[in-house]
Each structure stands twice: as C-alpha cells, then as structure tokens.
C-alpha positions in Angstrom: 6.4 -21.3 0.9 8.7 -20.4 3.9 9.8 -17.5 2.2 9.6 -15.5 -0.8 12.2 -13.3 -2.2 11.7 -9.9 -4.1 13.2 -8.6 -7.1 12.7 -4.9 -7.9 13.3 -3.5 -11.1 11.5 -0.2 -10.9 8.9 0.2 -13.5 5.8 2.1 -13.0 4.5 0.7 -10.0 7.9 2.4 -8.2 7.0 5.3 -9.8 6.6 9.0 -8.4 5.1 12.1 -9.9 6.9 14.9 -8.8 4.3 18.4 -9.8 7.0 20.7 -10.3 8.6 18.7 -12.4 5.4 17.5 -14.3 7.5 14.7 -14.4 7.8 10.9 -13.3 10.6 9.1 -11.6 11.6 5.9 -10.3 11.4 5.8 -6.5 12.0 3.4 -3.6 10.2 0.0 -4.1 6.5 0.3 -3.0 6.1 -3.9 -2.3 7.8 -4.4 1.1 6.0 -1.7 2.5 2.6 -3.1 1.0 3.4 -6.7 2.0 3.9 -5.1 5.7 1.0 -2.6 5.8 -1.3 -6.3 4.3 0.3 -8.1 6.9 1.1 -10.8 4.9 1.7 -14.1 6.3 5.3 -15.5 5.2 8.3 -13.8 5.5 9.9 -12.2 2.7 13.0 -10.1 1.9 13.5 -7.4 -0.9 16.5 -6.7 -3.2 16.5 -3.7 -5.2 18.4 -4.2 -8.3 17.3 -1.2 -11.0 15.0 1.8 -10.5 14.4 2.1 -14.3 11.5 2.2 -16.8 11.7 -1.4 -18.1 12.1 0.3 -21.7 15.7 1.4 -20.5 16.6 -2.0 -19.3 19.3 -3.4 -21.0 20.5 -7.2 -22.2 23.4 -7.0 -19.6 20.7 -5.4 -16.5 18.7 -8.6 -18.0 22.0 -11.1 -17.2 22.1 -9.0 -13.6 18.6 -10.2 -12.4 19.0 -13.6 -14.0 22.3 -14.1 -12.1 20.8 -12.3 -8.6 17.7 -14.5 -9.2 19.8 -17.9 -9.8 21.8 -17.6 -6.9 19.4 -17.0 -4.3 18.3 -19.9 -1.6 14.7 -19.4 -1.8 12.9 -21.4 -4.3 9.7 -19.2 -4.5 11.0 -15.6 -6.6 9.1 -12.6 -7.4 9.9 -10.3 -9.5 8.5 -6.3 -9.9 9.3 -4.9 -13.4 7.7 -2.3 -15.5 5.5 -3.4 -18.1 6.6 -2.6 -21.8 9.6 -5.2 -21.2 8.2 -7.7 -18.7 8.0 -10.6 -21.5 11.6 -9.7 -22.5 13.1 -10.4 -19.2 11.0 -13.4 -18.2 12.3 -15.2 -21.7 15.9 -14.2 -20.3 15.2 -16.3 -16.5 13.5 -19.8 -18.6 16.2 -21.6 -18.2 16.6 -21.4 -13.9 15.9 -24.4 -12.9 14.2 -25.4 -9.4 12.1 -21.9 -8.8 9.2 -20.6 -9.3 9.3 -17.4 -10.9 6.7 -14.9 -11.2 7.1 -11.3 -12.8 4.5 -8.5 -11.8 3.7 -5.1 -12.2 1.3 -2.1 -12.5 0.1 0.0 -15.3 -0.3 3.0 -12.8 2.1 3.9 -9.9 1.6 1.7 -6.4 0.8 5.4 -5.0 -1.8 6.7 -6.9 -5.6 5.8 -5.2 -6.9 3.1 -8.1 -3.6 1.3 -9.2 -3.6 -1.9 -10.3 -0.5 -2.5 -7.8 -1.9 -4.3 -4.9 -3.7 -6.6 -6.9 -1.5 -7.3 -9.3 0.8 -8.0 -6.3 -1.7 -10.4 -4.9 -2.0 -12.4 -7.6 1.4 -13.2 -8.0 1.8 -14.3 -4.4 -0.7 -16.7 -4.9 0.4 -17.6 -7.7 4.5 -18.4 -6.9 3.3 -20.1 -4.2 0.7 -22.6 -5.6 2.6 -23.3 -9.2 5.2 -25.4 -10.7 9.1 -24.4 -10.9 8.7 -22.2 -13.9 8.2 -18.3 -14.8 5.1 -17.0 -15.2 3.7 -13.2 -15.6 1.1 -11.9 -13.2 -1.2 -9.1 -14.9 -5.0 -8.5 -14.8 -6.0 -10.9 -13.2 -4.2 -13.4 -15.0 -1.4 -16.1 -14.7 0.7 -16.0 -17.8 3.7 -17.8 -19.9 5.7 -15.5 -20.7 6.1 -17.1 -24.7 2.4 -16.6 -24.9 1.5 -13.4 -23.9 2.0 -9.8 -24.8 1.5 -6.3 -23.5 -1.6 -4.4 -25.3 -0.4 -1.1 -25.4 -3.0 0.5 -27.2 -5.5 -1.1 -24.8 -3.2 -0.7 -22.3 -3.6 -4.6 -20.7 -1.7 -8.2 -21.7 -3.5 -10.1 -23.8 -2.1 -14.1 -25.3 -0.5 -13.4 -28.5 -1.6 -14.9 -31.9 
C-alpha cells in the first residue's frame, strides 16, 4: 500500500462531550491525528465528508461517500462511520470495483481513556492493506462482510447474523 485514503463520516469515535451541555457532538476527525501521534508508516490523506451520528445519515449522504470513494486514485480506502449504520453504507459501496474498502469505528469516543478507537483503527489498516478488492467492516477484533454481520446493540458489539 503506497497510500491509504480516509473517509470520515463522524460517528462516535468523532465524538465530544461537552459538560455543560451534558451533551455529545460530532467534532473534528480524531484518525489523522492518531495515525500521526502512531507514526504510522505509509502516507495517508483524510477527507471529511459528514460529522453526523450514522443514524442521521441519509440514502443521498450514502450516494456522496460512494461517489467520493469511487473517484479517488488510491486503491486502498478507509472509511470511519458511526456504528448503528455501518452495514448500511458498506452494502451501498459493493459494487466499486478495484478497492479495497474497509469501514471502521468505535463504540466510545477516540477521546475518552479506554475506547475501542485505536484498535479498531489498527485493525482496519491491517486489514485494507493485506485483503482482496472488496469492502469489509473492522470491529472487535474482527474482519467482517458486511452481508454477514450485524451490530449487537443490546450487547453493544457486531456479531455474524443468522
């Protein structure tokens, strides 16, 4: 992989608690300066599309990241994206041919001590760089396809459906 490009969606790994709000809200993306503080070894550029929950994503902010996505040089894509719609959105980009495409997020904000962000982060590095053309979901610890996985949201993790 020469170089990996970044998606950002917003979700809750861009998210910030604000106390006197008692409130959460999208902020800046969190991945470019996590990639820089890891000191990652390829280069990589970020392009901020949405700063929204993925549960206020829409079927047209889906045809946005799908068209960003497909007409973009680099053949190694990752995307960050809340959660509840992650699956959703990775049906929408099947059909792009010659990428590898891997969604990612976090089930608690990249700020907070204890998130799942890094990790889920690294996983899906290694992962766009060693698979197939494709889209895939990076989550626990896991490599996914995206038609046979859901989110868990009682036990709060993705889990293949049945």
């Amino acid at each position: 992989m020469n170089e990996l490009c970044i998606v950002t969606t917003g979700g809750t790994i861009d998210k910030i608690y604000f106390d006197d709000k008692s409130d959460y809200q999208i902020g800046e993306p969190q991945i470019g300066r996590m990639l820089n503080e890891l000191g990652v070894g390829f280069r990589f550029s970020v392009i901020p599309i949405l700063r929204k929950d993925s549960l206020h994503i829409q079927e047209e902010e889906r045809a946005l990241i799908r068209s960003t996505i497909a007409a973009q040089p680099a053949a190694h894509v990752l995307v960050t994206h809340g959660t509840d719609t992650m699956v959703d959105t990775a049906k929408v980009l099947a059909d792009i041919e010659g990428k590898t495409i891997v969604l990612t997020g976090a089930l608690s904000p990249a700020r907070f001590r204890g998130s799942d962000a890094e990790f889920n982060i690294g996983c899906a590095v290694g992962a766009v760089q060693s698979l197939p053309p494709g889209v895939y979901i990076a989550m626990n610890g896991r490599i996914w396809d995206p038609t046979r996985v859901r989110k868990n949201v009682a036990a709060n993790r993705f889990e293949a459906n049945d």
